[in-house]
N, C-alpha and C positions, 0 to 999 in steps of 0.2 A: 616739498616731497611728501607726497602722502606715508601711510601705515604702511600700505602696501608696493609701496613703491621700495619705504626701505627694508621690508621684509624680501623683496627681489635683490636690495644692491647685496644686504649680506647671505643671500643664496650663491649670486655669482660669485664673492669671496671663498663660497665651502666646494660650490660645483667647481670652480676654474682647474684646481690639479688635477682631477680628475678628466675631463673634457680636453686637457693641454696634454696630459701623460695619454691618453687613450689614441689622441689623433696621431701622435708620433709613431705608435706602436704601428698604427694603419699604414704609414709609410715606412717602418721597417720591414713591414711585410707584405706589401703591395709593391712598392717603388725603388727601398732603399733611401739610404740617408747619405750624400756625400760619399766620400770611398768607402762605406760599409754597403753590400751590394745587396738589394733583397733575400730576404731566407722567410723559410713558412715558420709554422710554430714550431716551438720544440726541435729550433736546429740553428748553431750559431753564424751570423754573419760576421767575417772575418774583416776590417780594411787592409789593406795588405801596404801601405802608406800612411804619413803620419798625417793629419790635418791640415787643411788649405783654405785658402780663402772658399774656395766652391763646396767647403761642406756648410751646408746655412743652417745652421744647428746652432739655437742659445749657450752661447759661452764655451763651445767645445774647447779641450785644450792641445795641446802641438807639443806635448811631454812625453802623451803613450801613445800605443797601435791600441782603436777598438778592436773588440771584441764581442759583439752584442747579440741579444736571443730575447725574444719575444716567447715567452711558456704560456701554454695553452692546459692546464692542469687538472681541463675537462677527461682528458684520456686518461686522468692516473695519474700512481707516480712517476716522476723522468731522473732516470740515473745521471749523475752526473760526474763525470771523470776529468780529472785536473792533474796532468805531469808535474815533476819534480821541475824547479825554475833553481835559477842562480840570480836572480835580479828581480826588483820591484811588481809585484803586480796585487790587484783587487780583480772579486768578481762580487761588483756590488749590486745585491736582490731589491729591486725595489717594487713595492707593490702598487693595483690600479687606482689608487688615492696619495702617494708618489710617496709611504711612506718606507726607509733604509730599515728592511728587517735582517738582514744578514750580510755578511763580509768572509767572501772563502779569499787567502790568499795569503801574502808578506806576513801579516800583522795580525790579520785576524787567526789564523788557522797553520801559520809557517808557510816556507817554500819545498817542503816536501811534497810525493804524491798523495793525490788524496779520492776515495770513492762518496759521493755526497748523494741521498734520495728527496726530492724535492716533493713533495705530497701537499695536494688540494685542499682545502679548507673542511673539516671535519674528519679527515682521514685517519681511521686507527689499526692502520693492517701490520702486517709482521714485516719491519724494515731488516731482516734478514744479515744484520749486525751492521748492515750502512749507519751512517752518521745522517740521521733526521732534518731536513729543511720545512718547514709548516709554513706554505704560502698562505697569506692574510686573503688572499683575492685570486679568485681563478685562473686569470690571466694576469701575470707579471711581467716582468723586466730583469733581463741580468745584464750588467752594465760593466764591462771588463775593459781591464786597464795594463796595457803592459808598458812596463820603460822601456823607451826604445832612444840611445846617443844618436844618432842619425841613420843616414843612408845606408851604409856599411853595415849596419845593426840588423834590417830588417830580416836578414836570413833564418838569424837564430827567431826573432822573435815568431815567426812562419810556423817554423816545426815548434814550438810548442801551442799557439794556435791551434795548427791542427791536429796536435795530441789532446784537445779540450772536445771533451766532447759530452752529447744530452743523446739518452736513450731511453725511450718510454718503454716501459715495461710489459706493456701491451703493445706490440708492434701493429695491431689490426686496427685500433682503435685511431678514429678521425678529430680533427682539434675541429670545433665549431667556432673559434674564434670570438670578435666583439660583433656584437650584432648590427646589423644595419639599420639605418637612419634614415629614414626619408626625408627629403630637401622641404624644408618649408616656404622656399620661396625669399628668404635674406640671409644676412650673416647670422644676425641677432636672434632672430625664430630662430635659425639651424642651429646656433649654441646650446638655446635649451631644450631641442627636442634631441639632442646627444645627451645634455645632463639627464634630461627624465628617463630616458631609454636605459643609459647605463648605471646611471644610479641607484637602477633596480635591479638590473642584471649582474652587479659588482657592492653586494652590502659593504657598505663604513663599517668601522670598527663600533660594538658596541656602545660603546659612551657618546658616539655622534646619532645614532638613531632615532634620537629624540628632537635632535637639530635638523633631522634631512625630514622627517613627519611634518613637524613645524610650515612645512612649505606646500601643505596642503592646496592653504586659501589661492595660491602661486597656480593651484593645476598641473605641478612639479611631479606629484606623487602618484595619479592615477594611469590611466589606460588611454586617453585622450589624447592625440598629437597637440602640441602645442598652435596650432594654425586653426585650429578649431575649438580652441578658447575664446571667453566672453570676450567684449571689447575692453574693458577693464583690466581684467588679465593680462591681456597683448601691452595693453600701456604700460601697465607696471614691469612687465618681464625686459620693456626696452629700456623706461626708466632706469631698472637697478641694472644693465646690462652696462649703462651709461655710467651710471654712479658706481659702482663695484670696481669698474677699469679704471675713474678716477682714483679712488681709493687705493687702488695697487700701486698707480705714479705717484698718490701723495708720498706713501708708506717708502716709494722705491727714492721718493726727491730726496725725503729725510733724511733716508743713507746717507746720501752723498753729503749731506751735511756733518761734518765732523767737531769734535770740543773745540777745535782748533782751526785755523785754517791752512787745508792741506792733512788734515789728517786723515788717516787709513781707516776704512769702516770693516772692523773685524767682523767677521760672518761664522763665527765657531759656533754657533747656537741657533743658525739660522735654520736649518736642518731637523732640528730637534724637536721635532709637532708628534714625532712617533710616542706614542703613550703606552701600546697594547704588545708588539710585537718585536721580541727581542730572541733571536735565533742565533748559531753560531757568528761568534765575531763579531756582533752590536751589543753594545753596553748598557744595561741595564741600571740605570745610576740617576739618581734625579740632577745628578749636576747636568744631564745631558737631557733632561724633559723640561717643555715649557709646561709650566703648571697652570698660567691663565690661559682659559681656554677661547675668549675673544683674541688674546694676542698670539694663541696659537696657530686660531683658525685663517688671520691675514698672514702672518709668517709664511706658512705651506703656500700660500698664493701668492706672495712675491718670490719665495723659493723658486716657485715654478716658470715663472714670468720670466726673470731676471739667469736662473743657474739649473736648471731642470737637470735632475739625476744627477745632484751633488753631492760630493761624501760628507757624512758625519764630520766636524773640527777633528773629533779623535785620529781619524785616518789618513784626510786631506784637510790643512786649513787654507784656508780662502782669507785675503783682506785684500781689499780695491780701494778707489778713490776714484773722483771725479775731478776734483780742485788741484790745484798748485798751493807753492806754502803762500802766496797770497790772498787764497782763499778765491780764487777766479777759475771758470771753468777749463778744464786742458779740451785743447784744439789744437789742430792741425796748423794754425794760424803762427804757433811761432813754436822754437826748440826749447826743450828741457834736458835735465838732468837728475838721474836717480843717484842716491850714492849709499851705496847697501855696504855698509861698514861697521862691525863687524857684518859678516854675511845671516843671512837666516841658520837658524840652529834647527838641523831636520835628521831624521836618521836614513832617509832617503835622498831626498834629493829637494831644490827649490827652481822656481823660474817666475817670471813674468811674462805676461802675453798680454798682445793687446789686443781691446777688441772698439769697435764703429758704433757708435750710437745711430741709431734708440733700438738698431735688432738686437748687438751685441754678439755682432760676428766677426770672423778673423779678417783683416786688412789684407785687400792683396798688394806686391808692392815687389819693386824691380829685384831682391837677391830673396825671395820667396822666406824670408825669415819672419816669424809669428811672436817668436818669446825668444828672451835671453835668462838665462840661468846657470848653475855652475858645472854645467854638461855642455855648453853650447861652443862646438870647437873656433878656436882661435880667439875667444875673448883676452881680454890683459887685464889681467888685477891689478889692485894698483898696492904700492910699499904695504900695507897694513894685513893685504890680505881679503882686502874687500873688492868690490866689482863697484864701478861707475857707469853706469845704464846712460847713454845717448838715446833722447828721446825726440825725434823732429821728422815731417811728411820730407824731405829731399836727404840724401846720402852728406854727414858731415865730409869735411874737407879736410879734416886732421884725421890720417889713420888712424890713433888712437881710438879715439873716439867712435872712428867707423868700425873698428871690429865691433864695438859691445853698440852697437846701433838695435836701436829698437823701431823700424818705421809704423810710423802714426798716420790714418787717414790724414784727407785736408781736413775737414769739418771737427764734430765733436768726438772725444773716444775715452776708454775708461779702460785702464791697466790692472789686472787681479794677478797678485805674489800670492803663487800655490805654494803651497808647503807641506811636501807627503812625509807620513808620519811624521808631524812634529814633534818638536823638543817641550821639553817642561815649561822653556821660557817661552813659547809661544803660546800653551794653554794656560799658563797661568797668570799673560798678561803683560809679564815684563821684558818681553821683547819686541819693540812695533819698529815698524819702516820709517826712515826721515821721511820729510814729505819731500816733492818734488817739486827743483827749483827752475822755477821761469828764467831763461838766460837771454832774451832781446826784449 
């Protein structure tokens, strides 16, 4: 690998959140995402359903109803209005470099009503006694979360939906949106002529500006489409295009490596690349910054790869696995058992879900069930008070067992125990999941 070659793979490590967060926005507001149905900027799309196999979305979960808005914060500020809730919810802000700058909700800000002004990058006008949001990036992400118990639940969660609402304060004013990309002709070109296009349309945060210049010699940073770069250039940009995606699976195989075999790879600190931007309901604490800034910069990019638009540990904690406690890949090929005893300690709520390797999407599967957790009706606990998770691709044969059924593709798959608002024993480390045990 030449200079320049590795000066491409670690561009596509800093450009990927960006170029992966930007494309999804396109499809929230061109096409829609799964049961969230398109919305333009600056107006929420509601799912009016909990999660399915057919929404193809990294990692989604099957716990809340989306809620989601693509802000376009070219027009101004956008008011934002949030009813009074009785039950769990997040509306998590994330910006065009995927980093968590704020948490309106539960946790962050109560389940009271609340009036919140969301303001563009440099904006110093009179917020009129509203409570101040300061978007890092013109165009952002609000990423809302409601608990919803099932079916019977959706009603309520509806009318508070549509008591959520974004008002721009200039009603004339038109959102311009992420700018368009002209096709270069492959995948590879069309990745970096997104990166170069929006990389300058959406500045990083200061302390990266000196990293994204850096990619001069790349042809990353001027006015040139990438298709009509030297021949040089074109090699290296496909080189590191190549090397950067390896990089992301080495970094992602790791994970699934555990101390142990079968152990849980905690993700509380996965999240944590935000350095600069800390607005209501995100914690400004270095417990929660990564401070290298090489292991920051691949973090944010298997963040994105792997859980895109995931919360802070503080809010939601994340721990998955790949292996069994024999240290072997879980697949659809034979049954397991989880045995969550005591249960996770959460002040909300916990579940597991599973999801299909290598997209890391939900299973579809004959009783439409995605996770089991301590809302999921008809489970049986067992004497202690814990729940026995049935883990196998066909219906066991012991009802028992079948209520708290977790079904699993045929192939490979990888199970992530959410945990909203966690307990102290989960940030502090001394609460993890047995692993899970291979039963044929």
């Amino acid at each position: 690998m030449t200079d320049l070659d590795a000066l491409a793979a670690e561009a596509y490590l800093y450009g990927f959140p960006l170029v992966f967060d930007l494309e999804q926005v396109v499809r929230y507001t061109s096409t829609g995402v799964g049961s969230n149905p398109r919305a333009p900027f600056n107006a929420f799309s509601h799912a009016r359903t909990l999660a399915t196999a057919a929404d193809t979305f990294v990692s989604i979960n099957n716990d809340t109803v989306y809620s989601m808005a693509s802000l376009d914060l070219g027009v101004g500020p956008v008011r934002l209005s949030v009813p009074a809730s009785d039950r769990y919810h997040v509306l998590q802000f994330v910006d065009a470099w995927t980093d968590n700058f704020a948490y309106v909700g539960t946790r962050g800000t109560g389940n009271d009503a609340g009036e919140f002004l969301i303001v563009p990058p440099g904006w110093d006008g009179d917020a009129e006694g509203s409570n101040v949001i300061h978007s890092p990036t013109r165009v952002a992400s609000i990423v809302g979360r409601w608990s919803c118990s099932g079916v019977e639940d959706l009603p309520a969660v509806h009318a508070l939906q549509d008591a959520t609402t974004l008002t721009p304060l200039d009603p004339g004013a038109a959102a311009t949106g992420i700018p368009a990309v002209e096709a270069q002709g492959d995948e590879v070109l069309d990745f970096w002529e997104k990166y170069r296009v929006w990389s300058q349309a959406f500045p990083p945060a200061p302390r990266d500006e000196a990293l994204q210049a850096s990619f001069a010699a790349l042809g990353l940073t001027g006015d040139a489409p990438v298709g009509k770069l030297s021949d040089e250039q074109r090699a290296a940009l496909r080189a590191g295009f190549q090397g950067g995606a390896g990089m992301i699976a080495t970094a992602m195989a790791g994970a699934a490596t555990g101390a142990e075999p079968g152990a849980w790879s905690a993700t509380l600190h996965v999240f944590d690349y935000n350095l600069d931007f800390f607005e209501v309901g995100a914690m400004d604490d270095p417990a929660w910054k990564i401070a290298d800034p090489k292991v920051r910069i691949v973090e944010r990019a298997v963040a994105a790869k792997a859980g895109l638009w995931g919360n802070h540990g503080y809010e939601a904690a994340y721990v998955m696995t790949f292996l069994d406690g024999d240290g072997q890949p879980l697949t659809g090929e034979h049954e397991y058992e989880l045995q969550l005893s005591p249960p996770p300690p959460v002040g909300a709520f916990w579940s597991v879900t599973m999801y299909a390797l290598p997209e890391f999407y939900l299973v579809a599967n004959e009783i439409d069930r995605y996770s089991v957790g301590d809302r999921t009706p008809g489970i049986i606990t067992d004497a202690d008070g814990g729940l026995t998770i049935r883990i196998s691709r066909t219906r066991p044969s012991d009802p028992d067992a079948a209520a708290n059924w977790l079904p699993a593709p045929e192939g490979a798959f990888r199970p992530i125990l959410r945990m909203y608002m966690p307990g102290e024993a989960v940030l502090n480390g001394t609460y993890s999941p047995p692993p899970i045990t291979r039963l044929d």
